[in-house]
SENU-855270 format. One record per residue (C-alpha): residue number from 0; residue in one letter; x, y, z. Coordinates in nm, 4 decimals. Layout:
<nodes>
pos, code, px, py, pz
NUM, A, X, Y, Z
...
</nodes>
This chain:
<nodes>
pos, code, px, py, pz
0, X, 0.0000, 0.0000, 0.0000
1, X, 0.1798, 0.3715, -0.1311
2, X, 0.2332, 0.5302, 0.1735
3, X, 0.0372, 0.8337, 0.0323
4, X, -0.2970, 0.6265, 0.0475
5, X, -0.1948, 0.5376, 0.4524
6, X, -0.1617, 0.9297, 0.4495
7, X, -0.5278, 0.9746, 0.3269
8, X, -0.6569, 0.7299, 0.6131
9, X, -0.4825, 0.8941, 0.8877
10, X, -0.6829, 1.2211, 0.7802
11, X, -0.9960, 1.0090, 0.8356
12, X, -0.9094, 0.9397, 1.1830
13, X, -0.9436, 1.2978, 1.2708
14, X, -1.2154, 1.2454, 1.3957
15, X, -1.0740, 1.1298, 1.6699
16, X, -0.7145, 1.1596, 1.7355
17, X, -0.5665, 1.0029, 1.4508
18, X, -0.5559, 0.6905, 1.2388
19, X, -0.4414, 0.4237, 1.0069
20, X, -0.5967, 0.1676, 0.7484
21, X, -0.8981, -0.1195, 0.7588
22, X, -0.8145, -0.4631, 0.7491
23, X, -1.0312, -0.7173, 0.5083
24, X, -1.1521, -0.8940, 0.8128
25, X, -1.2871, -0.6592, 0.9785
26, X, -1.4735, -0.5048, 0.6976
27, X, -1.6195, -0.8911, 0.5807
28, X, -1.7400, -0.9757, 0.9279
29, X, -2.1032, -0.8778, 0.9792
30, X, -2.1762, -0.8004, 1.3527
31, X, -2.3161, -1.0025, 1.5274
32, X, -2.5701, -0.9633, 1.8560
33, X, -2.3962, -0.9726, 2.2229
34, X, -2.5585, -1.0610, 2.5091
35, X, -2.5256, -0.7358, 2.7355
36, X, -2.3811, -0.7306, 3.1263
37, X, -2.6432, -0.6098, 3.4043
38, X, -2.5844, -0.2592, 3.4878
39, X, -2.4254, -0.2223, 3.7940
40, X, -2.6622, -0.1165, 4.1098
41, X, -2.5668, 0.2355, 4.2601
42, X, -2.3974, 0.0953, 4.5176
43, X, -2.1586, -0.0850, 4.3318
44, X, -2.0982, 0.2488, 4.1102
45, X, -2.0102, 0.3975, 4.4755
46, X, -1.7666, 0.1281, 4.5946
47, X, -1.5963, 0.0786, 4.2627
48, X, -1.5475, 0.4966, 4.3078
49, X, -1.4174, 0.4821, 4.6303
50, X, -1.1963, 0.1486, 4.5977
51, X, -0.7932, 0.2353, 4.7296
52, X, -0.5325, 0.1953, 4.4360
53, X, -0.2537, 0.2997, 4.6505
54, X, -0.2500, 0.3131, 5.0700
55, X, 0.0030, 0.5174, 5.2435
56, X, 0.1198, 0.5331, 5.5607
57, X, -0.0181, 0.2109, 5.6752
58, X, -0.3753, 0.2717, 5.5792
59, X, -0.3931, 0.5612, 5.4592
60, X, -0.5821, 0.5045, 5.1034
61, X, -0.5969, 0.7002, 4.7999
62, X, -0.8902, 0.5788, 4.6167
63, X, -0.9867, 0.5867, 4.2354
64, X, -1.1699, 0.9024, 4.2298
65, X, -0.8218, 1.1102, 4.4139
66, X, -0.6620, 0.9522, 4.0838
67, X, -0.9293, 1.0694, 3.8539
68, X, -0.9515, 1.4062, 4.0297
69, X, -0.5360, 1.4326, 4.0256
70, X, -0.4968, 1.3336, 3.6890
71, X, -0.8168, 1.5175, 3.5740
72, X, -0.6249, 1.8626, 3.6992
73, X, -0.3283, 1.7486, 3.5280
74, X, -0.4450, 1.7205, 3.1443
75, X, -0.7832, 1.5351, 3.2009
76, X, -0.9456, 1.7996, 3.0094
77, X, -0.7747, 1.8010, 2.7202
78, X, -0.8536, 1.4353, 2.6732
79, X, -1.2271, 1.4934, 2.7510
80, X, -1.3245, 1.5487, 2.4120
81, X, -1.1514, 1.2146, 2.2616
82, X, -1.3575, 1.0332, 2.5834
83, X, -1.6914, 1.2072, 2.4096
84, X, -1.6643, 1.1119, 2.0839
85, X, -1.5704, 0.7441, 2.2003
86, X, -1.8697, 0.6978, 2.4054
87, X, -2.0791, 0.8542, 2.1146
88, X, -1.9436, 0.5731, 1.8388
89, X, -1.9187, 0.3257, 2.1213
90, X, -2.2821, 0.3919, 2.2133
91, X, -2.3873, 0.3764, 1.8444
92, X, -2.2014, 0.0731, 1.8166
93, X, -2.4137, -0.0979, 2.1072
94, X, -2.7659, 0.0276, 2.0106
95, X, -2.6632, -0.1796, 1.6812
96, X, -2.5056, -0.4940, 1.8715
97, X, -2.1533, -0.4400, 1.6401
98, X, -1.8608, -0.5300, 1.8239
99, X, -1.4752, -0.5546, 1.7478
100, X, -1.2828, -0.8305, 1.8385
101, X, -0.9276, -0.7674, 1.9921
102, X, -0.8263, -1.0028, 1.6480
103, X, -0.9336, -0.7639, 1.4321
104, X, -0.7920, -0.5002, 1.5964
105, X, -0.4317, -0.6530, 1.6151
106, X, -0.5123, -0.7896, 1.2256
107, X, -0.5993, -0.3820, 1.1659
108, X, -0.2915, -0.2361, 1.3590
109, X, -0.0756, -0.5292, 1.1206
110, X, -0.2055, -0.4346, 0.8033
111, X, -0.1651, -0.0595, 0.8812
112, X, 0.2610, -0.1626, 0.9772
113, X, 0.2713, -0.3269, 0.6676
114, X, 0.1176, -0.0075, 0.4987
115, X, 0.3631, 0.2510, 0.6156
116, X, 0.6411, 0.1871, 0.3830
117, X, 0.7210, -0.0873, 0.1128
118, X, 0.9048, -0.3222, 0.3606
119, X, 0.6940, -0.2704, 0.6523
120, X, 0.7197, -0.1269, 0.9772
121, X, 0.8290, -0.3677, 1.3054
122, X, 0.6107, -0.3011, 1.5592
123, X, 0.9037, -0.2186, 1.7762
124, X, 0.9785, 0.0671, 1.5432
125, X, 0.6252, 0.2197, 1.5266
126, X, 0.5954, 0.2305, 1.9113
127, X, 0.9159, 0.3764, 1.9732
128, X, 0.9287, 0.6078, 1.6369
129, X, 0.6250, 0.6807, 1.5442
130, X, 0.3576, 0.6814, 1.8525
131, X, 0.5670, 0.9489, 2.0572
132, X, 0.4929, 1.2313, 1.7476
133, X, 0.0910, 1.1544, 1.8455
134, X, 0.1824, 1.1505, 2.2048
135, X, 0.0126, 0.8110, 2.2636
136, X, 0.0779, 0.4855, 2.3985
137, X, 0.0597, 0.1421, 2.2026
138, X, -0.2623, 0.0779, 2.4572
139, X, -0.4038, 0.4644, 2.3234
140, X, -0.3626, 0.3451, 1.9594
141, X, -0.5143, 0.0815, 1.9749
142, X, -0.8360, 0.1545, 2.2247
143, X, -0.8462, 0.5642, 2.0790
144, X, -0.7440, 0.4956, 1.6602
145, X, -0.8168, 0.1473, 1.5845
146, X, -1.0944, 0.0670, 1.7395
147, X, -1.3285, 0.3279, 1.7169
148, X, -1.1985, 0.3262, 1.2842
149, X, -1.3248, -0.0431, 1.3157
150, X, -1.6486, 0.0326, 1.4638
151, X, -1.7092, 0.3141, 1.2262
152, X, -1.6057, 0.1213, 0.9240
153, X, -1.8603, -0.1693, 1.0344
154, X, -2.1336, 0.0752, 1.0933
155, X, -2.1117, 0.1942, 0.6952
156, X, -2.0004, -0.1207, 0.5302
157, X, -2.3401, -0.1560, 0.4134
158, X, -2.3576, 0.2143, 0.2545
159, X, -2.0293, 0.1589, 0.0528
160, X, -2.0628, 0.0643, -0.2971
161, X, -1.7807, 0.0429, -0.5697
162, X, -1.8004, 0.1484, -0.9721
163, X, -1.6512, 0.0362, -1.2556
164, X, -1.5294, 0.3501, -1.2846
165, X, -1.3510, 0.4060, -0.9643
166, X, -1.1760, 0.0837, -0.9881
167, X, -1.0779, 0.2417, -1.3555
168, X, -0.9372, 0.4975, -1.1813
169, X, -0.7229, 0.2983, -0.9120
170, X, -0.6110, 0.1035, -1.2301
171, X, -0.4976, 0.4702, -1.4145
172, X, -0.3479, 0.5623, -1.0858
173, X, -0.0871, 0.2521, -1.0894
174, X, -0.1022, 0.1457, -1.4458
175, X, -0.1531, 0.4763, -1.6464
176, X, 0.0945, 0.7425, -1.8224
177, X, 0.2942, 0.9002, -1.5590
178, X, 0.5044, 1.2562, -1.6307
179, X, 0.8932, 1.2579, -1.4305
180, X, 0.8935, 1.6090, -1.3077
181, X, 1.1559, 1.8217, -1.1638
182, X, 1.0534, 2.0938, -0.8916
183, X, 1.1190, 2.4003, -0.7372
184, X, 0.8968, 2.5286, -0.4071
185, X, 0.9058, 2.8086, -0.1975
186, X, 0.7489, 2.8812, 0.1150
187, X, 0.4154, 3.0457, 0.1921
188, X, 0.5939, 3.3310, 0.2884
189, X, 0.8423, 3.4387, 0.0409
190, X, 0.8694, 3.7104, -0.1672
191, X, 0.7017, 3.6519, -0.4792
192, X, 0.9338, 3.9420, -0.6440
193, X, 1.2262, 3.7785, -0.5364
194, X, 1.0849, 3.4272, -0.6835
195, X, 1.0160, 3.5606, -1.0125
196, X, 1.3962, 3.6977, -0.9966
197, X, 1.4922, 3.3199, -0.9446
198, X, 1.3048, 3.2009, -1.2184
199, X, 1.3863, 3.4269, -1.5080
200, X, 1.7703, 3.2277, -1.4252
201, X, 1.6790, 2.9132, -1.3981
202, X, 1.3671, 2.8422, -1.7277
203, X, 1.6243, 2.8455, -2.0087
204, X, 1.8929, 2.7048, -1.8018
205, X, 1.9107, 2.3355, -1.6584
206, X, 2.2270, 2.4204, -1.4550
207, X, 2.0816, 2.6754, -1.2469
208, X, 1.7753, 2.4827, -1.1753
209, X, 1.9153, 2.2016, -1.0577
210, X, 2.1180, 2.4996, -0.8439
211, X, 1.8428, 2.6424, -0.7126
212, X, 1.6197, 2.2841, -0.6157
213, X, 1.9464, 2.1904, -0.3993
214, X, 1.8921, 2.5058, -0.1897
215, X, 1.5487, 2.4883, -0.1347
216, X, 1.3888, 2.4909, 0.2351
217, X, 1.2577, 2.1806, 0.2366
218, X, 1.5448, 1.9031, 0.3348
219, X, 1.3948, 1.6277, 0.1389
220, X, 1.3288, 1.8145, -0.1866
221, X, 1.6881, 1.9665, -0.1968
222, X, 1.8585, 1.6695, -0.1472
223, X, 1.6812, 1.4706, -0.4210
224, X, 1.7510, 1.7993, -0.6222
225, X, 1.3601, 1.8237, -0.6610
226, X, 1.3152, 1.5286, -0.8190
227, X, 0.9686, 1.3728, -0.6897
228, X, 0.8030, 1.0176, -0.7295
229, X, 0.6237, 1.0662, -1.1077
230, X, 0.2646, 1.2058, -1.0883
231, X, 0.0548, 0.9611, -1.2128
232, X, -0.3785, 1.1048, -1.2732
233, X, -0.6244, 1.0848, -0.9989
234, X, -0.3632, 1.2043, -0.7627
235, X, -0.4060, 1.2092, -0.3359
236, X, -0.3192, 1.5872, -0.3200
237, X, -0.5159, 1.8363, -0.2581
238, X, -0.3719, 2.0790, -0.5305
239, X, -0.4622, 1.9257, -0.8303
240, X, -0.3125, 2.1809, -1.0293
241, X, 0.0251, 2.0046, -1.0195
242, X, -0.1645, 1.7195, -1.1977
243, X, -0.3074, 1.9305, -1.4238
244, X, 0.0202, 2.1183, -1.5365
245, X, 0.2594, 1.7970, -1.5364
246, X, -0.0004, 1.6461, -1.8112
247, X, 0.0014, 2.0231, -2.0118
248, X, 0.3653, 2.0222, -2.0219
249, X, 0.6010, 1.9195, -2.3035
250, X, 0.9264, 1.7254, -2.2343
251, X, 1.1609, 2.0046, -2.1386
252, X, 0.9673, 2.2771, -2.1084
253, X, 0.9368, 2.4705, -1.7330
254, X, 0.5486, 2.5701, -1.5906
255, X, 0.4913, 2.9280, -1.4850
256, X, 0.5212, 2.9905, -1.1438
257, X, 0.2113, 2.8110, -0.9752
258, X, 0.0602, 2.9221, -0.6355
259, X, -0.0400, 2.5739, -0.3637
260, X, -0.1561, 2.5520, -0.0202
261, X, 0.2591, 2.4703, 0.0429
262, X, 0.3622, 2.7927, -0.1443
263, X, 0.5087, 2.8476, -0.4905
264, X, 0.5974, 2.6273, -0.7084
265, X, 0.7683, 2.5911, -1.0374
266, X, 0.7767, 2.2078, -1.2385
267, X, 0.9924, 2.1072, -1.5070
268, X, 0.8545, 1.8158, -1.7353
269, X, 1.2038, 1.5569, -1.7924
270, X, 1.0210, 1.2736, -1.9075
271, X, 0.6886, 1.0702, -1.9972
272, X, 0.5919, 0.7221, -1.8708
273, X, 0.4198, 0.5317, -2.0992
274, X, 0.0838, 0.3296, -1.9592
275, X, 0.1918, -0.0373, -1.8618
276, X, 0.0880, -0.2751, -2.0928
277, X, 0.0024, -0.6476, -2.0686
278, X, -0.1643, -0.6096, -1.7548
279, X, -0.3476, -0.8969, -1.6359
280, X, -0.6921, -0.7252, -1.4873
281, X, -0.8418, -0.9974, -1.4314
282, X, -0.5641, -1.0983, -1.1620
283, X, -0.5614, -0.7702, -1.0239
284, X, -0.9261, -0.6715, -1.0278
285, X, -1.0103, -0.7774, -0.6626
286, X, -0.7016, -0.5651, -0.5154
287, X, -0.8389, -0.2389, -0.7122
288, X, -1.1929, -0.3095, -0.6038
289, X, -1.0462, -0.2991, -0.2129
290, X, -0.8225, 0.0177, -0.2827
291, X, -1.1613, 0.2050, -0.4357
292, X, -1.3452, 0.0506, -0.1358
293, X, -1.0895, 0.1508, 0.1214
294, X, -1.1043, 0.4978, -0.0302
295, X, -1.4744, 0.5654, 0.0000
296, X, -1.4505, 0.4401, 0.3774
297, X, -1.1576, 0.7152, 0.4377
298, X, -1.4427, 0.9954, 0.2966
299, X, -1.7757, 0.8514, 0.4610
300, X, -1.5716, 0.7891, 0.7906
301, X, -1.6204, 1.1876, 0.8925
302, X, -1.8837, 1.2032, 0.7314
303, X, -2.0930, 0.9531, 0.9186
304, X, -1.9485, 1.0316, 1.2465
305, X, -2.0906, 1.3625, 1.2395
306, X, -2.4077, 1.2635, 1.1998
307, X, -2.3496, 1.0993, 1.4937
308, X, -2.1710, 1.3602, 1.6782
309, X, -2.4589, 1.5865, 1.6214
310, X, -2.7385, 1.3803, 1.7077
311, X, -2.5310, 1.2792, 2.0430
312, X, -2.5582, 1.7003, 2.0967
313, X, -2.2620, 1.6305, 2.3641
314, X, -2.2834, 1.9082, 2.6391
315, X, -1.9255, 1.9498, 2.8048
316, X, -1.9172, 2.0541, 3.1915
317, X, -1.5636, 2.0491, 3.2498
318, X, -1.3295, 2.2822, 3.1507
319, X, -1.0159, 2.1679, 3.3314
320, X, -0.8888, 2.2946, 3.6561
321, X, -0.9203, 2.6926, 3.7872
322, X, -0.6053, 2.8528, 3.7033
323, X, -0.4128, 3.0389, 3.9686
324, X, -0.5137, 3.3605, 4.0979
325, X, -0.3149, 3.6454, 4.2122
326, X, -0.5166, 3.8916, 4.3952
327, X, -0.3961, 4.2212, 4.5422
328, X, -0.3099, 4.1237, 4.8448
329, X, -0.0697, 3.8227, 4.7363
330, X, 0.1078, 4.0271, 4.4854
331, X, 0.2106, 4.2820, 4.7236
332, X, 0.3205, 4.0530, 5.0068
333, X, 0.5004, 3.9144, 4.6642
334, X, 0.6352, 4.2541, 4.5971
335, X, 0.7302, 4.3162, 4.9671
336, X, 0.9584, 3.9727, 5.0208
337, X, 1.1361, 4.0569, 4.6756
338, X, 1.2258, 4.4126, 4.7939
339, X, 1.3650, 4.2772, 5.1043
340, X, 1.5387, 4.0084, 4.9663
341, X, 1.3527, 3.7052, 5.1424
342, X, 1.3509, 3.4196, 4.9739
343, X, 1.0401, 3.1547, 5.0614
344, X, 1.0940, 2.8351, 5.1941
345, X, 1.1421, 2.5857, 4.9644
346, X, 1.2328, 2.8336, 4.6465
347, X, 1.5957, 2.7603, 4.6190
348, X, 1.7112, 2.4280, 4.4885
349, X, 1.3533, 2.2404, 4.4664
350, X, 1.3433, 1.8865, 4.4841
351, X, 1.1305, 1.6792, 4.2190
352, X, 0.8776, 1.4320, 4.4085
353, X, 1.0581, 1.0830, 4.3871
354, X, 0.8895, 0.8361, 4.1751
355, X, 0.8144, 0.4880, 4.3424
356, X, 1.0779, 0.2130, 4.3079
357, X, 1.0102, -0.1243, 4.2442
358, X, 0.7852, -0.2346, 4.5389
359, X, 0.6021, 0.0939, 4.5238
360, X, 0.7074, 0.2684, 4.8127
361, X, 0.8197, 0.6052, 4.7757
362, X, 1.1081, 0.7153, 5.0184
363, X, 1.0930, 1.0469, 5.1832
364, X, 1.2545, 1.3472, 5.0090
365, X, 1.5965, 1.4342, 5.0294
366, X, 1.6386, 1.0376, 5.0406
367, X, 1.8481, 0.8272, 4.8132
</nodes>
């Protein structure tokens, strides 16, 4: 799977913090009915609430609500609107007895590894690599990304329905002409005078565009002097006007200086790809059909979960903890002990809190 179509399904996940691609398994099983748990009486809401998960000092207990509150005041509010839209496709999902199996999920979180580049990722790599740019842990991933994208995807299976013509196009896409381009891009923010300086030099000259790729701002582009993957039609971005001028081109000839959401860019057409030939459809007809498939999920995925969202009409109480306060009073005593030099107890030379050691006791401060 081109890494640029694992791209387009980690847009869909959005929705809620982020995801990856849908496994064949999990899109063929239909869901099934559960048999549902009793809800739990009041009073066993009230002891679960109260139930120690640490003691100290003997018997001293700090129960599951002092870890909600603490870790509520500590960033539980920014996570309060990923808990809402859970509960809303998790509720959805129960009202229509579909479940995911932890199977699917690990067969969904597989196929997405395999996805990310042509070899693979090891799931080693991914956890250590990739999950600290999201900020989440292999156990967020899975219960925040994958399996609300399961649920979702089972809820519209149903609605999805592929053409002939969009498995054309998944066939043009990896089969068709392709143009080799050569590119220059500046950022959002540069001088567009200055840019049209640069490219009087560099349209008649080959030399000084290859010069002026290998200095551009973006790391990836200079090094590869601005030579990019060929653009095939149907393309994943979302300016389609590169498409559109690679095709106009002829071989040789430099585009006009184009404005993109990524800033300005300027193309040079070096070659055409001819259309494959010989191509066995038949044999590859089934793959195409789950590309086109796995592309209309990636679109009704939003789409369906705010129709959701909005029937839920969530209403959010918390705002996170009260920030602090400096009246009058405090900021002249403040004042005062600066002017006469004081410094408060504890100000120079503070001590972290100790975490717990193995065994979970945590020894006093100023302790080794």
């Amino acid at each position: 799977m081109p890494v640029r179509k694992l791209t387009r399904r980690l847009a869909t996940a959005a929705v809620l913090a982020g995801g990856l691609g849908v496994t064949a398994a999990a899109l063929a099983q239909q869901p099934t009915a559960q048999p549902q748990p009793p809800a739990p009486t009041p009073a066993a809401v009230a002891e679960d609430y109260t139930r120690p998960v640490a003691h100290v000092n003997g018997n001293v207990p700090i129960s599951r609500r002092d870890l909600g509150e603490f870790l509520m005041a500590r960033g539980g509010a920014d996570k309060l609107d990923l808990l809402v839209n859970k509960m809303i496709i998790e509720n959805e999902a129960k009202r229509l007895a579909i479940t995911v199996t932890e199977t699917e999920m690990e067969a969904a979180f597989l196929s997405d590894l395999e996805g990310l580049s042509e070899g693979g990722v090891k799931k080693g790599d991914f956890v250590k690599i990739v999950l600290p740019k999201y900020g989440k842990t292999l156990y967020e991933w899975m219960e925040d990304v994958i399996r609300p994208r399961l649920l979702l995807t089972k809820m519209i299976a149903g609605t999805i329905k592929v053409t002939d013509a969009e498995v054309q196009i998944q066939f043009e896409r990896e089969y068709g002409e392709k143009r080799e381009v050569q590119i220059i891009m500046w950022p959002g923010g540069d001088d567009l005078k200055s840019i049209t300086a640069v490219y009087e030099k560099i349209r008649g000259n080959q030399a000084e565009f290859d010069s002026a790729a290998r200095q551009m701002a973006n790391p990836s582009l200079a090094a590869s002097a601005g030579r990019i993957k060929p653009i095939c039609r149907h393309t994943y971005a979302e300016d389609h006007i590169i498409e559109k001028v690679a095709f106009e081109l002829k071989v040789g000839e430099v585009s006009h200086i184009l404005q993109t959401k990524q800033g300005h860019v300027v193309m040079k057409l070096l070659g055409v790809i001819p259309p494959a030939d010989k191509i066995d459809r038949a044999a590859i007809k089934a793959r195409l059909e789950k590309q086109a498939y796995d592309e209309k999920v990636s679109v009704a995925i939003p789409a369906h979960f705010k129709k959701l969202h909005d029937a839920a009409a969530p209403q959010v109480h918390y705002t996170g903890p009260s920030q602090w306060k400096w009246n009058g009073e405090t900021k002249e005593a403040v004042n005062d002990m600066l002017k006469n030099h004081v410094t408060p107890a504890g100000a120079t030379a503070p001590t972290p809190m100790p975490s717990a050691p193995a065994g979970g006791k945590v020894p006093p401060p100023g302790t080794k």
